[in-house]
C-alpha positions in Angstrom: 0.0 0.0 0.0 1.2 3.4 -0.8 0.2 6.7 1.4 0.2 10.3 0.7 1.2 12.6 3.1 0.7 16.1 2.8 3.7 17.6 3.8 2.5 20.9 4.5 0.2 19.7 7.3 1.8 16.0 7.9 -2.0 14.5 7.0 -2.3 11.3 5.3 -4.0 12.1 1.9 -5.0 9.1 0.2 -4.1 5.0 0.1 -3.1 3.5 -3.3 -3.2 -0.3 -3.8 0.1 -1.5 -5.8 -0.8 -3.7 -8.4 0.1 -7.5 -8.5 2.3 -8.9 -10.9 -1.0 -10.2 -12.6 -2.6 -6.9 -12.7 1.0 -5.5 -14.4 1.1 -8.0 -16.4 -2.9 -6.8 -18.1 -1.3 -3.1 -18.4 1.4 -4.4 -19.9 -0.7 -6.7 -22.7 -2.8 -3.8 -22.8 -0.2 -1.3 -23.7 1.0 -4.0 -26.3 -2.6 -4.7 -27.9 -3.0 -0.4 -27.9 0.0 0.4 -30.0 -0.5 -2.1 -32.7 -3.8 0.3 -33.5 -2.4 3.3 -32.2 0.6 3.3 -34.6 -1.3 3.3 -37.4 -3.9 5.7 -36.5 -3.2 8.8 -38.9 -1.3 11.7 -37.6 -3.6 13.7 -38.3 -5.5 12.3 -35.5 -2.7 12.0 -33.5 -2.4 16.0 -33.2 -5.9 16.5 -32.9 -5.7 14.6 -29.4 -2.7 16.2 -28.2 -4.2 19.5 -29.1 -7.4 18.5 -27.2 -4.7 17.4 -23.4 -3.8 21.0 -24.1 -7.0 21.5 -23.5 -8.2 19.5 -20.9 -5.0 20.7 -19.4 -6.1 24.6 -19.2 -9.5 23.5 -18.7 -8.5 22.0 -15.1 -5.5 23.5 -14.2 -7.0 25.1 -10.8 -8.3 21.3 -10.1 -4.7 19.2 -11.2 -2.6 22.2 -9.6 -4.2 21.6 -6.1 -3.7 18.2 -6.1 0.1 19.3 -7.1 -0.1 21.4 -4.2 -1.6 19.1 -1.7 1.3 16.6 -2.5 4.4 17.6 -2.7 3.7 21.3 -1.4 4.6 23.6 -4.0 3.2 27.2 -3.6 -0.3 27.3 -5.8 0.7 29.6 -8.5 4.0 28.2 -9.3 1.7 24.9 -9.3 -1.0 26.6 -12.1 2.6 27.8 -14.0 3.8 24.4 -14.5 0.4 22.8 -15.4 0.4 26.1 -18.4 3.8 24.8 -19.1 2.3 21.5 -19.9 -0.5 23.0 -22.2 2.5 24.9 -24.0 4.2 21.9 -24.6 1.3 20.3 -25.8 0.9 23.2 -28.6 4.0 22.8 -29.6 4.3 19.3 -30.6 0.6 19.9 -32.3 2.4 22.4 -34.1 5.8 21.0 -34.7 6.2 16.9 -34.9 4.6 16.3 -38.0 7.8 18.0 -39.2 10.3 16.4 -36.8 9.4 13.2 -37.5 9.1 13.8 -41.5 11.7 12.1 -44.1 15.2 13.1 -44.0 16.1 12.6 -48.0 19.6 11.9 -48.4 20.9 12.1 -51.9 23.3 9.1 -52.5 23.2 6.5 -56.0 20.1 5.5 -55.4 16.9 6.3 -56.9 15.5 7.2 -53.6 17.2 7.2 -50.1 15.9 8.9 -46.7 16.0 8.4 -43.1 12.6 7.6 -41.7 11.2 7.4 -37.8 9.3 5.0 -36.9 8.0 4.3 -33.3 9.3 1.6 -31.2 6.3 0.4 -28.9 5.6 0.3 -25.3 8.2 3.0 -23.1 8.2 3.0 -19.4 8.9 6.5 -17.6 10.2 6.6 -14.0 9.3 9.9 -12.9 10.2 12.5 -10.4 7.9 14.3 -7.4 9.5 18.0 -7.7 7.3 18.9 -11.1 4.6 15.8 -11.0 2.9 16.9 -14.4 6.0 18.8 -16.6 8.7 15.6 -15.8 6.1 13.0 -17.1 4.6 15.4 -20.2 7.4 16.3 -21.4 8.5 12.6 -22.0 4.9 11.5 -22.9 3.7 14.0 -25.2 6.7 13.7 -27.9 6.8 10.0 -27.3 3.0 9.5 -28.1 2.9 11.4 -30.8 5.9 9.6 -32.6 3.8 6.5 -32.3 4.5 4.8 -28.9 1.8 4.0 -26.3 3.3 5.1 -22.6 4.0 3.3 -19.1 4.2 5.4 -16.0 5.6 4.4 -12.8 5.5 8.1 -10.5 7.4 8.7 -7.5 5.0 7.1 -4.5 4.7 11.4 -3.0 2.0 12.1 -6.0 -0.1 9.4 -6.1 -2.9 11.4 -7.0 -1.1 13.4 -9.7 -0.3 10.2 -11.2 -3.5 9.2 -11.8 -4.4 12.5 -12.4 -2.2 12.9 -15.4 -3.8 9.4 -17.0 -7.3 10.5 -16.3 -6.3 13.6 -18.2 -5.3 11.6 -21.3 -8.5 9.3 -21.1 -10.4 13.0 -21.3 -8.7 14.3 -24.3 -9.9 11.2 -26.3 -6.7 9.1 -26.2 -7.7 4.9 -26.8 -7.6 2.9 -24.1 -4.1 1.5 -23.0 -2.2 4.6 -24.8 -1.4 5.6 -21.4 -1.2 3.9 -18.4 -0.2 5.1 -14.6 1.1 2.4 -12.9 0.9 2.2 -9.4 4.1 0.3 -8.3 7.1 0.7 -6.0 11.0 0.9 -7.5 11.3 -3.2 -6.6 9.1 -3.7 -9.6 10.7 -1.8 -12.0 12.8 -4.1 -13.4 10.8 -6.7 -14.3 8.8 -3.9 -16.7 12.1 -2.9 -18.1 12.8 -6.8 -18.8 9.4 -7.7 -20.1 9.5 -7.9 -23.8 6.8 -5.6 -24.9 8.5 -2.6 -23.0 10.9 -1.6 -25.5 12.4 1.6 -24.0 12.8 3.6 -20.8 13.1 7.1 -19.6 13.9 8.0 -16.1 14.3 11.1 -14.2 15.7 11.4 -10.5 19.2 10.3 -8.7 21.9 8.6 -10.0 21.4 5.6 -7.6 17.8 5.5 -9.7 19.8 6.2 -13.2 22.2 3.5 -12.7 20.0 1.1 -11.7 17.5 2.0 -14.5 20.4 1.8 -16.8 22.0 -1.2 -15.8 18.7 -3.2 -16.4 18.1 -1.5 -19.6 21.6 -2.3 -21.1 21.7 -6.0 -20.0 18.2 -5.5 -22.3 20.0 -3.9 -24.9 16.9 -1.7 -24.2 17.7 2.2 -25.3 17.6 4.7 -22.1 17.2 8.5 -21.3 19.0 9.2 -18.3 18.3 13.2 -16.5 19.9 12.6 -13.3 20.1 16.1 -11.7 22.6 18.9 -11.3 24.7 21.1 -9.5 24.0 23.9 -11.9 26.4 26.6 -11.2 25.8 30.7 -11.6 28.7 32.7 -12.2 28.3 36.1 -12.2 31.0 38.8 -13.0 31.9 42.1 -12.3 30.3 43.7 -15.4 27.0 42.3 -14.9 24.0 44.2 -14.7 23.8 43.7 -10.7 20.0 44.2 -9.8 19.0 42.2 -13.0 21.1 39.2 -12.2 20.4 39.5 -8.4 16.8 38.8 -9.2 17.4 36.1 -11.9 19.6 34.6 -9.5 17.7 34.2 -6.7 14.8 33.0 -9.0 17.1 30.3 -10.2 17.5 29.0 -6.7 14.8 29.5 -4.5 11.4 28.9 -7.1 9.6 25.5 -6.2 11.1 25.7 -3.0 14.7 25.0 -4.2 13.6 21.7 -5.5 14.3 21.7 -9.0 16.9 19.5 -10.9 17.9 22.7 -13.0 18.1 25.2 -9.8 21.2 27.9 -9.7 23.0 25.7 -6.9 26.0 27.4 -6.5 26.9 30.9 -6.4 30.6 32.0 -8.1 30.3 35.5 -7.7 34.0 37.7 -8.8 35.9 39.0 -6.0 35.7 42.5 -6.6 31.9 42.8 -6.5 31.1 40.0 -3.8 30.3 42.1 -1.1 27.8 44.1 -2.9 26.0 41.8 -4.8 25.1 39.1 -1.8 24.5 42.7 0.1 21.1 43.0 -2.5 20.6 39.1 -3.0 20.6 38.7 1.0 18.0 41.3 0.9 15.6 40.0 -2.1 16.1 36.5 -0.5 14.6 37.9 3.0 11.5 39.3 0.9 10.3 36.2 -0.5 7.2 35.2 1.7 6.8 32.0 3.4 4.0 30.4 4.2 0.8 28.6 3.4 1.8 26.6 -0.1 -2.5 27.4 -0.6 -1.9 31.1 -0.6 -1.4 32.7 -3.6 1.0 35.2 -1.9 3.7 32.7 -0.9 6.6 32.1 -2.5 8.7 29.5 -0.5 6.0 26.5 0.8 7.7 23.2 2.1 9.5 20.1 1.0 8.0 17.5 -0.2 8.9 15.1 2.9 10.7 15.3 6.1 13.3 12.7 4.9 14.3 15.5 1.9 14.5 18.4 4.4 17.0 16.4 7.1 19.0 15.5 3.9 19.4 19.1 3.3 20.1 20.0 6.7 22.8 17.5 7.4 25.0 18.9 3.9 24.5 22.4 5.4 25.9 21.0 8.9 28.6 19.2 7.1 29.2 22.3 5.4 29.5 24.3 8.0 32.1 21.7 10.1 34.3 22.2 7.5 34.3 26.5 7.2 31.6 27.5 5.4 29.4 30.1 6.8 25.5 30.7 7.0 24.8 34.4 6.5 20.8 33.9 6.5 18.7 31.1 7.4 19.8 28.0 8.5 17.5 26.3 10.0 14.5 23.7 9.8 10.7 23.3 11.3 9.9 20.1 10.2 9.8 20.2 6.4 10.1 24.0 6.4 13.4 25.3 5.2 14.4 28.9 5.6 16.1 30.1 2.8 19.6 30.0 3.5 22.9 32.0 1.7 26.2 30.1 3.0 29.2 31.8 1.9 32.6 30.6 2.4 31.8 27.5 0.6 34.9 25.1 -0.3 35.2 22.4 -3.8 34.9 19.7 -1.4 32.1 20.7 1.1 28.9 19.2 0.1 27.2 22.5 -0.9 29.5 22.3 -3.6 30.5 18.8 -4.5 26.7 17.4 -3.9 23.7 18.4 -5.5 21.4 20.5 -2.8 18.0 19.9 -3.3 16.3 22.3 -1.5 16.0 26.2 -0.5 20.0 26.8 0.5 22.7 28.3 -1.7 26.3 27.7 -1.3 28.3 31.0 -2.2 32.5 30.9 -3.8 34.4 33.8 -4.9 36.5 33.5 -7.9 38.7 36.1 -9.4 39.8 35.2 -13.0 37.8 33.7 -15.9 39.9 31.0 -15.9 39.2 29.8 -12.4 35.6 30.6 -12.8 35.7 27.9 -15.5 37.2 25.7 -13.4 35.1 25.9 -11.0 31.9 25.3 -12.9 33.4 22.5 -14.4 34.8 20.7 -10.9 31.1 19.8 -10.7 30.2 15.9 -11.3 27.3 17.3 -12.6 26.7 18.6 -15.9 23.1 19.7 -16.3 23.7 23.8 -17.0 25.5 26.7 -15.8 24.2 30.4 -16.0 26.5 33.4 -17.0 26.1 36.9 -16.2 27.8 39.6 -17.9 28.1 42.6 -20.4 30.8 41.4 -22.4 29.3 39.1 -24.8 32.4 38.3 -26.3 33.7 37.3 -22.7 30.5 35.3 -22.6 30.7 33.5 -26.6 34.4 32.5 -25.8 33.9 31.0 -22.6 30.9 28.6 -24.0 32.8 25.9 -25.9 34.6 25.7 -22.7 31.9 24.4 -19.9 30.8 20.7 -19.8 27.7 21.6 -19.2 24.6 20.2 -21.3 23.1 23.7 -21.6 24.4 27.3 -21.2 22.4 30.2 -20.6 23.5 34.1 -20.7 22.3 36.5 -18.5 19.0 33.8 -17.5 18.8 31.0 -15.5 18.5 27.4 -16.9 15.7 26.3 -18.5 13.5 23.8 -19.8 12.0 25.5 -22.9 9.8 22.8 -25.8 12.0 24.3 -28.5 15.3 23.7 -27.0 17.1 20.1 -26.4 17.4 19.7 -22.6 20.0 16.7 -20.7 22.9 16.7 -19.3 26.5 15.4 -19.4 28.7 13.2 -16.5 26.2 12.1 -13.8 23.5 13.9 -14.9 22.9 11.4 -17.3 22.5 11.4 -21.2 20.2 11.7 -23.7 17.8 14.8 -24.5 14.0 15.5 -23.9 12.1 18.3 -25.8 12.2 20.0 -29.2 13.4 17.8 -32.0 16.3 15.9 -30.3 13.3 14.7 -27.6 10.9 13.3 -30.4 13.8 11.3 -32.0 15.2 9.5 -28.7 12.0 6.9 -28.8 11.7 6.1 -32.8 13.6 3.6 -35.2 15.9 5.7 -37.3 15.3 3.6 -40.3 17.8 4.0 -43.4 15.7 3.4 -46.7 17.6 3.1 -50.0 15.7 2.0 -52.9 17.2 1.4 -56.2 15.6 0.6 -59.8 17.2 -2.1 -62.0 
């Protein structure tokens, strides 16, 4: 049995049943039996029904965003933002796939030759808590409408949005066993990844999770996408525009409660302006209201679970044994986190060297370019890094040189539909969204046809 808790109040919420390994086994020869029609369905048709979730999407967002709300406690209005965000994306692969997924003609010797993408079949996603209905659209939306049917298996905090998010796909139309919430735990993963009409899998969350996933998967010779978190840093320089980068930069930490995979994690602000730029981030940090996650007014709610917050606090006493020092905040009321600014922060204090998932920033100075480079890339992680200056050509040269999967100017890291998004090192491989996202679940087929 799995149990919400509502970890704004600490109130159970609602009992889920897991299914049996009979009752997997009937998703799973549904899910088969549903893409042999739904592969063949026109795509015309296909659109039409994505265009329709969009719908159902904005039609209910006050409804699914509650329910986001009431599970993992993010603040209301950043809960209606990232149900929008799912209507977005929904327009934009109504919009956009029937060309990413079109022929690629390749002229060669042949009378005809082209690439074409083809859809594999059955693809399990192992979702995250922190953004219940963007981690799981995102993957689902591009990998339905390139001809798969979908498996979920959602993190055991949102329940409710799980079943939510399938209820939402039986409303815009979709056939039956297109997509399927399955309410399991992480033992009985594997046997879905193993199971022969499962042909693919996508997971997002830690890299004990990612390895696992991926370990299964490649004994399989079964493809994977792998987004596995980072330690996303923002370096900010002394020719920045300082009040515009204070407020992107404290955005980039502190929205959903510091619980987000592409979160502004660690500060490298340049020597020479340090003092006065954490002297007007300390301040915008103290403005941002805490509170009731139900009140449209509050900015920083709770984490999602006890367990998360005590993770948190023990890197930030870890961090602190070691030199760093906390300049605001600090300290926890059961899954309440203050927003915290630790400065001092070292390359081998977790603040740095760990990925903080939660409403505390760890602060280094740098001086050079060079060593802010460095720095960015000392990370294990490689999910994004933000840069903030004037000098664009400061900026273009330094680009080629960070390992990052994405780098943003002057604006925190983003998932954006039109844009590629993954990472590199432990934050895993492969890439959702945009074209690159629609192509990661299909058969590249090569076709060369030749006339005697």
């Amino acid at each position: 049995m799995i149990t919400t808790i509502n970890p704004y109040t600490g109130e159970k919420i609602e009992k889920f049943k897991e299914l049996t390994k009979p009752q997997i086994n009937k998703k799973l020869k549904k899910a088969d039996k549903a893409f042999r029609k739904w592969k063949e369905e026109p795509f015309s048709r296909k659109e039409e029904l994505i265009k329709n979730l969009g719908k159902e999407l904005q039609s209910n967002k006050e409804k699914y965003a509650a329910d986001i709300t009431t599970e993992m406690g993010k603040p209301i209005s950043q809960a209606i933002a990232e149900i929008e965000k799912c209507v977005w994306l929904c327009d934009y692969y109504a919009e956009n796939a029937a060309k990413h997924l079109s022929k690629e003609k390749i002229r060669t010797e042949a009378y005809s030759s082209y690439v074409r993408y083809d859809p594999l079949g059955a693809i399990l996603a192992v979702m995250p808590w922190n953004y219940p209905f963007w981690q799981v659209f995102r993957f689902a939306v591009p990998t339905l409408i390139a001809g798969n049917v979908a498996l979920l298996k959602h993190s055991s905090l949102v329940m409710r949005c799980a079943e939510n998010i399938e209820q939402a796909f039986k409303n815009a139309g979709f056939p039956e066993g297109c997509f399927q919430n399955l309410i399991i735990g992480s033992k009985k993963v594997e046997q879905i990844i193993r199971d022969k009409r499962v042909k693919a899998v996508s997971l997002t969350g830690s890299k004990p999770a990612g390895a696992a996933v991926a370990s299964t998967a490649a004994e399989e010779i079964k493809k994977s996408v792998l987004e596995l978190g980072g330690s996303n840093a923002l370096v900010v320089f002394e020719d920045c525009n300082l009040q515009e980068t204070v407020k992107t930069c404290v955005q980039a930490r502190f929205q959903n409660t510091g619980q987000s995979c592409i979160a502004g994690k660690r500060l490298l602000i340049q020597e020479s302006i340090i003092n006065e730029f954490l002297e007007e981030f300390i301040t915008q940090v103290r403005e941002l209201k805490s509170g009731d996650p139900n009140d449209e007014d509050t900015f920083i709610g709770v984490m999602a679970s006890k367990e998360l917050a005590k993770e948190l606090e023990e890197q930030l006493k870890d961090s602190k044994e070691k030199g760093a020092k906390v300049v605001l905040g600090g300290k926890r009321r059961k899954t309440y986190f203050e927003p915290t600014v630790v400065v001092n922060v070292g390359k081998k204090m977790p603040l740095f060297k760990e990925e903080t998932f939660g409403p505390v920033i760890g602060v280094t100075a740098f001086k050079t370019d060079m060593e802010a480079i460095d720095l960015v890339n000392r990370s294990d992680f490689g999910l994004g890094v933000s840069v903030f200056t004037e000098d664009m050509e400061r900026a273009k040269a330094m680009i080629p040189q960070f390992e990052d999967g994405a780098v943003f100017i002057n604006e925190l890291v983003k998932s954006d539909p039109r844009l590629p998004f993954g990472g590199t090192k432990i934050s895993g491989y492969g890439r959702e969204l945009s074209l690159h996202g629609i192509h990661e679940f299909v058969n590249k087929k090569t076709v060369y046809i030749n006339k005697f």
